[in-house]
Residue, then its C-alpha position, 0 to 999 in steps of 0.5 A: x500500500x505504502x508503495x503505492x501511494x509513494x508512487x502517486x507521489x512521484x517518489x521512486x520506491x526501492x523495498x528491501x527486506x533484509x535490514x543487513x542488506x538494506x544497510x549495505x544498499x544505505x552505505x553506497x546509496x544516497x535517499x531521500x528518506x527511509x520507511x523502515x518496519x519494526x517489526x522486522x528482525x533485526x531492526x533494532x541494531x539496524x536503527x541503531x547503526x543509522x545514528x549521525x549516518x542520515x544527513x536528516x533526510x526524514x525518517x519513517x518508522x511503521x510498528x505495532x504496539x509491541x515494537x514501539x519501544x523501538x522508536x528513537x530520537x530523529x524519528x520523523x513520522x510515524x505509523x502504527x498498524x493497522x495503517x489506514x489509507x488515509x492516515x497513509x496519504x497525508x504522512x506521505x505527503x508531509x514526508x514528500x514536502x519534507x524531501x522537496x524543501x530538503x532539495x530545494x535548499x541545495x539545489x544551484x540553478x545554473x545561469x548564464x546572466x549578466x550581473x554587477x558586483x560592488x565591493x565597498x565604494x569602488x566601481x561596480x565589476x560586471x560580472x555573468x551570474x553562473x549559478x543561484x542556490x538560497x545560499x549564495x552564488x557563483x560569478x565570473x568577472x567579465x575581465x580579470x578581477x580579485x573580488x573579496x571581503x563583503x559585497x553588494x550583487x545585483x542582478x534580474x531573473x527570467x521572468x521576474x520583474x524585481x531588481x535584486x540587490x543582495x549583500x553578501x561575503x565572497x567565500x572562495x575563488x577558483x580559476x577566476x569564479x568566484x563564491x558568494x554567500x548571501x548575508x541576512x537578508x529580508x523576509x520578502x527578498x528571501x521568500x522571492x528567491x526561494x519562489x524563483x528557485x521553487x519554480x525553476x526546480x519543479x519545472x525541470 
C-alpha cells in the first residue's frame, strides 16, 4: 500500500527486506528518506547503526504496539498498524514536502546572466551570474578581477520583474569564479528567491 501511494507521489520506491542488506544498499546509496518496519528482525541494531549516518533526510518508522519501544530520537513520522489509507496519504505527503524543501535548499540553478558586483565604494565589476542556490552564488568577472571581503550583487531573473540587490561575503575563488554567500537578508527578498528557485526546480 505504502508503495503505492509513494508512487502517486512521484517518489521512486526501492523495498528491501533484509535490514543487513538494506544497510549495505544505505552505505553506497544516497535517499531521500527511509520507511523502515519494526517489526522486522533485526531492526533494532539496524536503527541503531543509522545514528549521525542520515544527513536528516526524514525518517519513517511503521510498528505495532509491541515494537514501539523501538522508536528513537530523529524519528520523523510515524505509523502504527493497522495503517489506514488515509492516515497513509497525508504522512506521505508531509514526508514528500519534507524531501522537496530538503532539495530545494541545495539545489544551484545554473545561469548564464549578466550581473554587477560592488565591493565597498569602488566601481561596480560586471560580472555573468553562473549559478543561484538560497545560499549564495557563483560569478565570473567579465575581465580579470580579485573580488573579496563583503559585497553588494545585483542582478534580474527570467521572468521576474524585481531588481535584486543582495549583500553578501565572497567565500572562495577558483580559476577566476568566484563564491558568494548571501548575508541576512529580508523576509520578502528571501521568500522571492526561494519562489524563483521553487519554480525553476519543479519545472525541470
Amino acid at each position: 500500500m505504502l508503495e503505492c501511494i509513494l508512487g502517486g507521489l512521484q517518489i521512486e520506491v526501492e523495498v528491501e527486506t533484509e535490514p543487513a542488506r538494506a544497510r549495505a544498499r544505505l552505505a553506497k546509496s544516497k535517499v531521500d528518506a527511509l520507511i523502515v518496519d519494526c517489526d522486522l528482525e533485526g531492526t533494532t541494531s539496524f536503527l541503531r547503526g543509522l545514528e549521525g549516518g542520515l544527513n536528516n533526510v526524514p525518517l519513517v518508522l511503521i510498528s505495532s504496539p509491541k515494537s514501539r519501544r523501538l522508536l528513537k530520537d530523529g524519528t520523523t513520522f510515524f505509523f502504527q498498524k493497522p495503517i489506514s489509507v488515509e492516515q497513509a496519504v497525508r504522512t506521505l505527503s508531509a514526508a514528500r514536502n519534507q524531501i522537496l524543501d530538503g532539495r530545494l535548499r541545495y539545489h544551484r540553478h545554473t545561469l548564464d546572466l549578466p550581473a554587477r558586483v560592488r565591493c565597498g565604494k569602488n566601481k561596480p565589476v560586471q560580472v555573468e551570474l553562473l549559478n543561484l542556490s538560497q545560499g549564495g552564488v557563483a560569478v565570473r568577472p567579465r575581465r580579470a578581477a580579485m573580488l573579496k571581503g563583503k559585497v553588494r550583487l545585483e542582478f534580474k531573473l527570467p521572468g521576474s520583474r524585481q531588481n535584486w540587490k543582495v549583500d553578501g561575503d565572497v567565500v572562495w575563488n577558483r580559476q577566476g569564479n568566484h563564491g558568494i554567500r548571501f548575508a541576512e537578508m529580508n523576509q520578502h527578498t528571501k521568500q522571492g528567491l526561494q519562489l524563483w528557485l521553487a519554480q525553476q526546480y519543479l519545472t525541470q
